[in-house]
matplotlib code that plots the C-alpha trace (Angstrom):
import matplotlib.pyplot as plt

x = [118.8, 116.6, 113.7, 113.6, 110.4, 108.8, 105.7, 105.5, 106.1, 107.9, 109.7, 112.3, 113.6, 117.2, 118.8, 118.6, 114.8, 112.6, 111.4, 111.3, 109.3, 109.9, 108.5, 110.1, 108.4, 109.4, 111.1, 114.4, 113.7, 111.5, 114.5, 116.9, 114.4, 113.9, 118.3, 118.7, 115.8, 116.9, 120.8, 119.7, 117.8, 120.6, 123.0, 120.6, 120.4, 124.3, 124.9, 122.6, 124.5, 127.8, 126.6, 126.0, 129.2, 130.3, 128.3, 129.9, 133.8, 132.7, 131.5, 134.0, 136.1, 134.3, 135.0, 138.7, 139.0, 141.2, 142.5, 139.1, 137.6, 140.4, 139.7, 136.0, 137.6, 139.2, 136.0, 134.0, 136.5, 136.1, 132.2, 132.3, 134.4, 131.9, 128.8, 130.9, 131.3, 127.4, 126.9, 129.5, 127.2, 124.4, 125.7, 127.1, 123.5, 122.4, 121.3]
y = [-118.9, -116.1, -116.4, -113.1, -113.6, -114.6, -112.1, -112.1, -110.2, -111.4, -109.8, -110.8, -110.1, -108.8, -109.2, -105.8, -105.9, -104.8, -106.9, -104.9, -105.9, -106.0, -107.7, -109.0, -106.9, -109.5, -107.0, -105.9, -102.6, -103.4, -105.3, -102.4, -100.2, -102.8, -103.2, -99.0, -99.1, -101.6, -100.5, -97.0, -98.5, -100.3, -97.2, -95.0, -98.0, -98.6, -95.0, -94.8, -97.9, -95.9, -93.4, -96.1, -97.4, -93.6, -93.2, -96.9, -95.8, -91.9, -94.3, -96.8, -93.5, -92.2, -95.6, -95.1, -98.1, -96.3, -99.8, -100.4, -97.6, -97.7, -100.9, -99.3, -96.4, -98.8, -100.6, -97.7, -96.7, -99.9, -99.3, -95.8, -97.2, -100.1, -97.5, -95.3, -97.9, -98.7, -95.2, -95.4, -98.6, -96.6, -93.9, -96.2, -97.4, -94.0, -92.6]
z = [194.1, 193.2, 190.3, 189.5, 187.5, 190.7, 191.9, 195.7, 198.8, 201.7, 205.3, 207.6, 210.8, 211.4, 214.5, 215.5, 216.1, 213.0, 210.0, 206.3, 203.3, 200.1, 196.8, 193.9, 190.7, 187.6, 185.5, 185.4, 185.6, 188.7, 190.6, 189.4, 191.2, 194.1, 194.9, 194.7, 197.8, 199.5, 199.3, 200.0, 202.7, 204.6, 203.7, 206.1, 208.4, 208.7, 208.9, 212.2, 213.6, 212.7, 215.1, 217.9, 217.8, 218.4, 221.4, 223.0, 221.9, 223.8, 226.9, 226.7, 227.2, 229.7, 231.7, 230.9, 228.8, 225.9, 224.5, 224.0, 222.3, 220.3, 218.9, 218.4, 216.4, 214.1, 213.9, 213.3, 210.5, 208.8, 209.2, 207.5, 204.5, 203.8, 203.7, 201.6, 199.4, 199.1, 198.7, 196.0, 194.3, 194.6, 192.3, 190.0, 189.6, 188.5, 191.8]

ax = plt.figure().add_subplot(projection="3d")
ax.plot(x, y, z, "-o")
ax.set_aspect("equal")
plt.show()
């Protein structure tokens, strides 16, 4: 559970390769401030994996695997809608 009132500073690694940092301010104006960069962080950040998972459905093509890149498309789809719908959050929260 979070302590919001907390004053520090911390990273962490994703998966993917790069570590982010980010620090918890104490006010709720500061952790309003903190979520909108940090969702419009990982909206720019899904968006560029969106595009990678174009480039492996084209290839999968390429190699004539259609069932596959198929599958991809639909995955991709489900991709886009989920950023659409942090974009969507992002607005809500007066972006």
């Amino acid at each position: 559970m979070h302590d919001y009132h907390d004053h520090h500073s911390h990273g962490h690694t994703h998966g993917h390769g790069h570590v982010h940092d980010h620090s918890h301010s104490g006010t709720a104006a500061g952790e309003q401030e903190e979520v909108k960069a940090l969702l419009g962080y990982m909206l720019s950040h899904n968006e560029h994996h969106a595009e990678e998972l174009i480039g492996i459905s084209d290839r999968l093509r390429d190699l004539d695997m259609e069932a596959a890149a198929e599958i991809m498309d639909q995955a991709i789809s489900h991709y886009n809608k989920g950023n659409a719908l942090v974009e969507k959050a992002l607005l809500a929260m007066g972006e």
